[in-house]
N, C-alpha and C positions, 0 to 999 in steps of 0.2 A: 345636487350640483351646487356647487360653491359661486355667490355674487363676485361679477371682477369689479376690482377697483375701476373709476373712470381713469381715462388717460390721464397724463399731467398738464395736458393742453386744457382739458377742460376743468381739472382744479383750481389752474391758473385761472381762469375766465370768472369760476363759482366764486373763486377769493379776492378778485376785484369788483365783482358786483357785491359781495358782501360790505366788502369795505366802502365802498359808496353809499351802500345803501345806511349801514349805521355811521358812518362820518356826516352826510349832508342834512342830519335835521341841526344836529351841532353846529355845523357851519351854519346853517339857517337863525338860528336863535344867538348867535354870535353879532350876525350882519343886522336882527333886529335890535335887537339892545345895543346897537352902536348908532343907533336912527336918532334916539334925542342927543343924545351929541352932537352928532352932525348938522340936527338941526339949531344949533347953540353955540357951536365953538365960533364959527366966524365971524359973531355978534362979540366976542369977546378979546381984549386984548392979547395979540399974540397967538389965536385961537386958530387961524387960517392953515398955519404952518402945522397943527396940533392936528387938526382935521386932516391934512393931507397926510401927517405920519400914520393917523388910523388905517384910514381908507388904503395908505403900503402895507400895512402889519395884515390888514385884511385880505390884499392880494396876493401879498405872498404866501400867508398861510394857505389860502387856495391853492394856490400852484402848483405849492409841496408836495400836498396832499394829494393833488391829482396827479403829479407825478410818480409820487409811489405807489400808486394803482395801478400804476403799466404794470406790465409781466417784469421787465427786466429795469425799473426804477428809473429813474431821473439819467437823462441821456444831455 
């Protein structure tokens, strides 16, 4: 007897925990390596505004990310 494919319901499901699971150590060591920055830039001329464009570029890369882990992407 021949194995059936799983549904596409649950490919879907397997290919968003995938992608989470190998996206968020990245994301993880991204958000670390931007810790002495942040602990630095407000101390420095012009630094505040610098700090807060990270801390966007960070959120939004989150976002993205979890967005396209839905089944049907970014809504």
């Amino acid at each position: 007897m021949l194995p059936t494919l799983p549904s596409p319901r649950v490919l879907g499901a397997l290919q968003r925990v995938l992608l989470v699971a190998l996206l968020a150590p990245v994301l993880i060591i991204a958000s670390l390596a931007a810790v002495p920055a942040l602990m630095v830039l407000p101390f420095l001329p012009d630094g505040t505004p610098r700090a807060v464009q990270l801390l966007t570029a960070h959120a939004a890369t989150a976002r993205t990310l979890l967005a396209w882990s839905r089944h049907n992407g970014p809504r």
